[in-house]
Each structure stands twice: as C-alpha cells, then as structure tokens.
C-alpha positions as CSV (number, residue, x, y, z in Angstrom):
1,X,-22.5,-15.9,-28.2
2,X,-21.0,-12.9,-29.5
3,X,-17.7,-12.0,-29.8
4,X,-16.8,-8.1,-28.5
5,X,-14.5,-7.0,-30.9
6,X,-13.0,-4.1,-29.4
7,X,-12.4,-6.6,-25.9
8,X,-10.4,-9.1,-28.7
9,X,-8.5,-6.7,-29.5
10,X,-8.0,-5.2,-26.1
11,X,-7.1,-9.0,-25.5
12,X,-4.7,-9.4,-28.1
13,X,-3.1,-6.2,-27.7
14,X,-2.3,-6.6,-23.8
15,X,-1.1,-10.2,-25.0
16,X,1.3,-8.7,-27.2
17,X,3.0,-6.5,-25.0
18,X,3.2,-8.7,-22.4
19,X,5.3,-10.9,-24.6
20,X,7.3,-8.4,-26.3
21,X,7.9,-7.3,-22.8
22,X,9.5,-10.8,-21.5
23,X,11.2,-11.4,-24.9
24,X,12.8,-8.2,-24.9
25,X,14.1,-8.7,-21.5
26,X,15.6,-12.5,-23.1
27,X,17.3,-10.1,-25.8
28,X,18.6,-7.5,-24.0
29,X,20.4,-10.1,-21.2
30,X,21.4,-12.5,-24.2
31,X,23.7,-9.0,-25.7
32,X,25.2,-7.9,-22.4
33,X,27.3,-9.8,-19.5
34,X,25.8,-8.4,-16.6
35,X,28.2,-7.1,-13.7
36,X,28.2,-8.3,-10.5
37,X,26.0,-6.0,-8.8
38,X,23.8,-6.7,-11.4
39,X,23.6,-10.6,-11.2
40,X,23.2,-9.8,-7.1
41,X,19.9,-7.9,-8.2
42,X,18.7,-10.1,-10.2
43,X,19.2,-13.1,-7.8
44,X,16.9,-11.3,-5.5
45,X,13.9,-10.6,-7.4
46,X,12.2,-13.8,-7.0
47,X,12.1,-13.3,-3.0
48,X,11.0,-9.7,-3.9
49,X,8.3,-10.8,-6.0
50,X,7.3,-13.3,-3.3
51,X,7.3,-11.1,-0.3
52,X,5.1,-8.3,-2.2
53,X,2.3,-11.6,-2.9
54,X,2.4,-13.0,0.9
55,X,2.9,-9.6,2.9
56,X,-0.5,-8.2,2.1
57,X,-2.6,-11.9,2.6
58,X,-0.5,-11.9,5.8
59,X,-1.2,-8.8,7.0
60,X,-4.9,-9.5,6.4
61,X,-4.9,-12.8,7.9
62,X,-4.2,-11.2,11.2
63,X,-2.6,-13.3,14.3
64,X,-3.4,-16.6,12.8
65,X,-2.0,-15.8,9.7
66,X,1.0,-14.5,10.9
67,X,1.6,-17.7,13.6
68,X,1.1,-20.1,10.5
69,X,3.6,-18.0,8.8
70,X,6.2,-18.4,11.3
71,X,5.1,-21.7,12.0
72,X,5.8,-22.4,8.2
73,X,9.2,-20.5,8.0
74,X,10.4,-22.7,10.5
75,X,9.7,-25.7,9.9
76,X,11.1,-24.8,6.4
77,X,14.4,-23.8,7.9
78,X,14.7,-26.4,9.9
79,X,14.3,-29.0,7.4
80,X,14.9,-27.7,4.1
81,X,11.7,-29.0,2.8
82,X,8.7,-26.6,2.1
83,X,5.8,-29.5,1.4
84,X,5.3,-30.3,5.2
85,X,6.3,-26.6,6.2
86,X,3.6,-25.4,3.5
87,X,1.1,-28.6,5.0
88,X,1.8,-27.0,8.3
89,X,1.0,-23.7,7.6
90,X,-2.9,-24.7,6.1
91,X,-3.2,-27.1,9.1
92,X,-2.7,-24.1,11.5
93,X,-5.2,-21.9,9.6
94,X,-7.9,-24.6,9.2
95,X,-7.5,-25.4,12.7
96,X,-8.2,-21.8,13.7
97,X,-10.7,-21.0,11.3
98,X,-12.3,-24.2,12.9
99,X,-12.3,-23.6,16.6
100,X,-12.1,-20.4,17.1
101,X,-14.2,-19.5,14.0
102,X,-11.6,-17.0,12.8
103,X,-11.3,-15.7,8.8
C-alpha cells in the first residue's frame, strides 16, 4: 500500500486547524468573563447544533419520520428520560418500514 503524500498532508493539515480551532476557542473564553447575553448564546448552541442534524433526516423521512419524532418528543417530555423516548422513536419507524413498506 502506498501512502499519498499530498492526501497526508492534506490530512494533517485539516487536523491541525481543526484543533487550533477548538483550542483557541478554550483560550479566548479562559481570558474573558463573558456577559450575560453571551452565556444565554452559548447555552443554546447545543440545541442549535442538534436541530440543524435532525431537521433535514426528518424532513426526509416524511410522515413517519415526523410521527416518530413527535412520538419521541413526548414521551421524552413526559418522562424525562430519552432511552425509552429514543426506543420509541426506532420502534415506530421499523414498524412502518415493515408494514407499510415505507423508507
């Protein structure tokens, strides 16, 4: 096997910035004492970052996707606990995908 230099090094570099990236974004909060408004952004990019991963799988799953969806929010609401909510969710999909031959 042969080893493409100029991919290694396309490799490495993309490595590189990826981490200098995160670290720098360690240093920067380590310096400063972010305001409020700031904290209240920051708090909310983990939902962000969620909702821009599910909305397009949903939106391609069609009706079934979306009623497991639902199905899963919930049952999460309701008790708190995402394991059976999430267990839900799969068993609506399979189900579907089962009997009524749906992707």
């Amino acid at each position: 096997m042969e080893i493409n230099l100029v991919a290694l090094l396309t490799i490495l570099g993309m490595g590189a910035v990826t981490y200098a990236t995160r670290i720098s974004g360690f240093w920067l909060l380590g310096r400063i004492t972010p305001t409020k408004r700031v904290s209240a952004w920051m708090s909310a990019i983990p939902g962000a970052v969620l909702v821009s991963l599910i909305a397009p799988a949903l939106l391609a799953a069609g009706v079934v996707g979306f009623i497991a969806a639902t199905v899963t929010v919930v049952i999460a609401a309701l008790t708190r606990r995402m394991l059976p909510a999430m267990v839900a969710g799969v068993a609506i999909v399979a189900v579907a995908r089962l009997l009524f031959h749906v992707n």
